[in-house]
C-alpha positions in Angstrom: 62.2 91.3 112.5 64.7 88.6 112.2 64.9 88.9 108.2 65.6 92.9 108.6 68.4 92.3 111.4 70.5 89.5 109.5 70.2 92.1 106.1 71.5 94.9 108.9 74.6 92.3 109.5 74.6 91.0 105.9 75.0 94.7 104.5 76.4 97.0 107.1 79.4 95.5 109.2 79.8 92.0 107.1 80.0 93.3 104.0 81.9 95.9 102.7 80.4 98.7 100.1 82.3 99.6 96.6 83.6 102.9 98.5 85.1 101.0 101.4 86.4 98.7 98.6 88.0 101.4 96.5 89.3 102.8 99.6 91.4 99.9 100.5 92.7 99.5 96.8 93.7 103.1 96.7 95.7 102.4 100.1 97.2 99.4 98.3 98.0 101.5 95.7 99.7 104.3 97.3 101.6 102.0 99.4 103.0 100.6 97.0 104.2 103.9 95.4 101.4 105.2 93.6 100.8 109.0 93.3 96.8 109.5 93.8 95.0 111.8 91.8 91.1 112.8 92.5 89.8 114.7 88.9 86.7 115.3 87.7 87.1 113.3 84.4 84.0 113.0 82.8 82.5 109.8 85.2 85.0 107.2 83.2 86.2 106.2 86.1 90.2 107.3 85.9 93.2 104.5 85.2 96.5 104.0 85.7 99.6 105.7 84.0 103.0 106.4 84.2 104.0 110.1 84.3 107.9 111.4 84.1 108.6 107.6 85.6 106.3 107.3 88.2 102.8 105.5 88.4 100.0 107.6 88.8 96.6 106.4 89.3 93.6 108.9 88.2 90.2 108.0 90.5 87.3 110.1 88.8 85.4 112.0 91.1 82.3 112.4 88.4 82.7 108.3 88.1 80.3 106.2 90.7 82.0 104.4 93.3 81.7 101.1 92.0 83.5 101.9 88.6 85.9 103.5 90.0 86.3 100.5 91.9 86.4 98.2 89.0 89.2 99.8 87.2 91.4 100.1 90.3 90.7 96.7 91.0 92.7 96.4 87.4 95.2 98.5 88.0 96.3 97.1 91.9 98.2 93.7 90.6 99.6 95.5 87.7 101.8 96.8 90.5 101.9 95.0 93.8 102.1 91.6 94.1 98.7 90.6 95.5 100.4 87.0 96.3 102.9 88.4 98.4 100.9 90.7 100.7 97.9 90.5 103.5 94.6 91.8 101.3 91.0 91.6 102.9 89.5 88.5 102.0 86.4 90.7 100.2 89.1 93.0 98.7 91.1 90.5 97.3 87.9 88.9 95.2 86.9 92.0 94.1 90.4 92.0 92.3 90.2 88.7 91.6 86.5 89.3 89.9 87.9 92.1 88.2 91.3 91.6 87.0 90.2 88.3 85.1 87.9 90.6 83.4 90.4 92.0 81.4 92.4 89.1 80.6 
């Protein structure tokens, strides 16, 4: 009983899931200027482009959560400033984890 209430904790209101995660890096995102687009784009996952001047990030609805995820997570400091701003402490490492990816 014990075991099955701390993995409640561990994995419902401590952590947060890759949609709550890709949530809070669209916000970011759109904040910060960022046209959102939901397509169904073959389940790449989307990306980040610039269209007539402005940023646009794709998310692909066809693409699970968690890969959509990951290539926000790329796309979020190549426009904000993630040293400058309040970011979720679990947010802000999955950037971290995925932004050094790609470097």
């Amino acid at each position: 009983m014990f075991f099955l209430e701390l993995r409640h904790v561990r994995n419902g209101i401590g952590a947060m899931n890759e949609q709550r995660i890709l949530e809070e890096l669209l916000a970011l995102l759109e904040a910060n200027g960022v046209a959102i687009r939901n397509e169904p784009l073959g389940g790449s996952g989307g990306g980040l482009c610039t269209i007539k001047g402005r940023h646009t990030f794709f998310v692909d609805s066809q693409a699970p959560s968690f890969v959509a995820a990951s290539i926000c997570a790329e796309a979020v400091p190549k426009v904000v400033d993630i040293e400058q701003i309040y970011i979720k402490p679990q947010v802000r490492q999955f950037i971290e984890n995925h932004s050094n990816q790609t470097t």
